[in-house]
C-alpha positions in Angstrom: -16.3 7.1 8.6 -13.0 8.6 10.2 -10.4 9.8 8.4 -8.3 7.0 10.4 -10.1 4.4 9.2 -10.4 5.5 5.5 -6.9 5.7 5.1 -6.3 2.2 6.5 -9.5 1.2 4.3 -7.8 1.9 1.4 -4.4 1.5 2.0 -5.4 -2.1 2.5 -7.4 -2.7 -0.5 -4.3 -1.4 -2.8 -1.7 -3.5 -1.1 -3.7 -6.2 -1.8 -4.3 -5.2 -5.5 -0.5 -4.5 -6.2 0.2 -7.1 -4.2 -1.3 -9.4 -6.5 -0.1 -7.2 -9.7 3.7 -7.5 -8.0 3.8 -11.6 -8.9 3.9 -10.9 -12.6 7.8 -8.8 -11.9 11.0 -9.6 -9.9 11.7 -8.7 -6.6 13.5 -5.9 -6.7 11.2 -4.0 -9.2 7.9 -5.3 -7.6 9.1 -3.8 -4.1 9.9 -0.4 -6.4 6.4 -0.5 -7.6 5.2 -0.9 -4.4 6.9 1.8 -2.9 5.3 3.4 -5.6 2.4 3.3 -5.3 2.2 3.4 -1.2 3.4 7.5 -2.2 1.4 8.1 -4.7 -1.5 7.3 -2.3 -1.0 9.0 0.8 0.2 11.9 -1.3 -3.3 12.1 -2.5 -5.3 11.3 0.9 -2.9 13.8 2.3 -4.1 16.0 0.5 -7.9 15.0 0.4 -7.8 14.8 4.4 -5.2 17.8 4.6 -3.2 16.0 6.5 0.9 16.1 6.4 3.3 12.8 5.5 3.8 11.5 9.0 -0.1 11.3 9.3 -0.4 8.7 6.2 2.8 6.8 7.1 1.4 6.1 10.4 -2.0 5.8 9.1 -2.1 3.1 6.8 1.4 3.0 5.2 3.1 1.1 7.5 0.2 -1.7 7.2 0.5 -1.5 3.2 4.0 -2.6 3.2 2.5 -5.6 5.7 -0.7 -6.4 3.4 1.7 -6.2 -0.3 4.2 -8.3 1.5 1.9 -11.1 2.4 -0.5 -10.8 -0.9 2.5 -11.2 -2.5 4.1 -13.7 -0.8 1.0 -15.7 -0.7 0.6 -15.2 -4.8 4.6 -15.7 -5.2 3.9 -19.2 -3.5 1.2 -20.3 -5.9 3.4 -20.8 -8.6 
């Protein structure tokens, strides 16, 4: 699999875990968890695909702000 597409791979899959983790906290510290964790993560597949930080931000950070957003939205909503 390409880099590209392992970065987005897992990008996704923990937008939509802290996403879901980011219903049980207000707003303002859910989007600081988020944040979080989106750093955290392409700090370490910069680093696995020694790449530098405007490689993960375009690949796959952008899109986990999208994915937490709706996973949370759409968990916020089921209350």
């Amino acid at each position: 699999m390409k880099e590209e597409n392992m970065s987005l791979l897992v990008f996704i899959i923990f937008g939509i875990i802290v996403g879901g983790i980011s219903k049980f906290f207000n707003v303002g510290i859910a989007f600081l968890i988020s944040v979080i964790v989106m750093v955290i993560i392409g700090k370490v597949l910069a680093k696995k695909f020694n790449k530098d930080t405007k490689w993960w931000v375009t690949n796959g950070g952008l899109i986990y702000i999208f994915i937490w957003l709706i996973t949370w939205v759409f968990f916020f909503n089921l209350v």
